[in-house]
C-alpha positions as CSV (number, residue, x, y, z in Angstrom):
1,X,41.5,-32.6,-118.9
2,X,39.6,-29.8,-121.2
3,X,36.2,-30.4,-119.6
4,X,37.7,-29.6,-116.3
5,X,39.6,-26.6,-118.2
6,X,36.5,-25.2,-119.3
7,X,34.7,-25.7,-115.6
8,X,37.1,-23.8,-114.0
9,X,36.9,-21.3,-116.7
10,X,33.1,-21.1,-116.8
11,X,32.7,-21.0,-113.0
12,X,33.1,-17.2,-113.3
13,X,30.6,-16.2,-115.7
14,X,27.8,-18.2,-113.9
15,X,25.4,-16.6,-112.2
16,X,25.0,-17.7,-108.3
17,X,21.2,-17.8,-108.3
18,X,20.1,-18.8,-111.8
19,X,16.1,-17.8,-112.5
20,X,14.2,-21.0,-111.2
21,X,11.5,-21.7,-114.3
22,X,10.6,-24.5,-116.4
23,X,9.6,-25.3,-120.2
24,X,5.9,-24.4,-120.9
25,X,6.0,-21.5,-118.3
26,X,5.0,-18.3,-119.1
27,X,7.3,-16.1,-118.2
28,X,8.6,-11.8,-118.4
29,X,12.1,-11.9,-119.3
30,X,13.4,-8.2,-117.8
31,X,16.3,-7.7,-120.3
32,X,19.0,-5.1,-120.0
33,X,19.1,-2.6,-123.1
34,X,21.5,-0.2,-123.7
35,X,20.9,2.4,-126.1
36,X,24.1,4.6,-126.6
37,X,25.5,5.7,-122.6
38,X,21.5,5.2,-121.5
39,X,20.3,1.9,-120.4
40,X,16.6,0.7,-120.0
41,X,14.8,-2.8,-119.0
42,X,12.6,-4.2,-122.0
43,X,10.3,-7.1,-120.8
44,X,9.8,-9.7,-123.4
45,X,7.2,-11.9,-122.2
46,X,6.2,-15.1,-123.8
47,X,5.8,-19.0,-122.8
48,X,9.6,-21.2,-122.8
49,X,9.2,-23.5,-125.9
50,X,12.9,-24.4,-124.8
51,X,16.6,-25.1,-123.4
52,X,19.6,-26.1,-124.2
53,X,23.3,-26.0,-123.4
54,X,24.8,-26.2,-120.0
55,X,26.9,-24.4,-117.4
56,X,27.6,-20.8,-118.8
57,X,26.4,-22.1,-122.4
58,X,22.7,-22.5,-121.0
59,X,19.9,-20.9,-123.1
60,X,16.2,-20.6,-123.0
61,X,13.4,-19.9,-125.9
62,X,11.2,-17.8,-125.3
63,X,8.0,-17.3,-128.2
64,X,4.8,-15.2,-128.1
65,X,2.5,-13.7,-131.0
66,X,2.8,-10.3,-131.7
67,X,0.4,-8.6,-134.3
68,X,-0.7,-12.0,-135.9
69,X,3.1,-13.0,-136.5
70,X,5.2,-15.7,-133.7
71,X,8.3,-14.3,-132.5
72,X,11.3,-16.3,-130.9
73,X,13.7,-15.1,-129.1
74,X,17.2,-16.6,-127.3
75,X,18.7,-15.6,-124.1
76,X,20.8,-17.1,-122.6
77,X,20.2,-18.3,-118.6
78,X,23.7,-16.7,-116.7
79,X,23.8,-13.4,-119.0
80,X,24.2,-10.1,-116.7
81,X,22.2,-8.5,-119.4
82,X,19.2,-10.7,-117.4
83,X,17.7,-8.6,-114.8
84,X,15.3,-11.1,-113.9
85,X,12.9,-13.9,-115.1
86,X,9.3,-13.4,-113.9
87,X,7.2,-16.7,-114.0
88,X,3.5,-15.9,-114.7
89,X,1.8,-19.3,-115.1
90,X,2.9,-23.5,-115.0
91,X,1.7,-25.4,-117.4
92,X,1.2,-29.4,-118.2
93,X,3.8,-30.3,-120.6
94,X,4.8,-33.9,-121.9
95,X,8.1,-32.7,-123.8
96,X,11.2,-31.3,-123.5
97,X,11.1,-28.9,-126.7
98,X,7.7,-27.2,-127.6
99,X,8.7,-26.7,-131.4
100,X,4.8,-28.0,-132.2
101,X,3.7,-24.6,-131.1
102,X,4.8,-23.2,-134.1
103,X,2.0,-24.4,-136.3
104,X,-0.7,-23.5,-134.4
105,X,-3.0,-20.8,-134.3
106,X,-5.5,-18.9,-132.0
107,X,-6.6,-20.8,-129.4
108,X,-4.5,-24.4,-130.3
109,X,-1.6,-22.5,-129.2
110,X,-2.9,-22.1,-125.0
111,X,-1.7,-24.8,-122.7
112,X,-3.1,-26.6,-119.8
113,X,-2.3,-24.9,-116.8
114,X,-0.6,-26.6,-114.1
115,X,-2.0,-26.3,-110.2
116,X,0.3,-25.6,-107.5
């Protein structure tokens, strides 16, 4: 009864043609920002170390090195705040999660890339 309560409810807030992109893609996430009444698009690019949820509640990592330090970042997958998501490069990947990444450094961090 709630599960089909909350289907109908999140059947409006999900986007018809979700981005198409898998964990251990590279990928420029065009986000929305609004900075008073002005808005801009911000691209956050990184590889997908990540997802979770479902339905509306679905969200995707996204981590890249900047300046030495890692930084991680959460968007969720139906937000309209999501102009698009631009996949750069597949790669190989064995797992679900890419939380391993974290410890690495330098080169350790590159993956093997997949050919289409």
């Amino acid at each position: 009864m709630t599960n089909d309560l909350m289907k109908l409810v999140e059947r409006n807030s999900l986007n018809e043609n979700p981005p198409k992109f898998e964990v251990g893609d590279t990928v420029d996430v065009h986000c929305l920002i609004l900075e008073g009444e002005k808005s801009r698009t911000q691209v956050f690019s990184g590889t997908v170390i990540g997802r979770s949820g479902s339905g509306a509640r679905e969200m995707f990592t996204v981590r890249r090195i900047v300046a030495g330090q890692g930084v991680e970042r959460k968007f969720p997958v139906h937000s309209p705040r999501i102009v698009k998501v631009q996949v750069k490069r597949s790669a190989v990947v064995r797992r679900a999660k890419l939380y391993y990444l974290r410890d690495r450094v330098g080169k350790a961090v590159r993956l093997k890339e997949r050919r289409r």
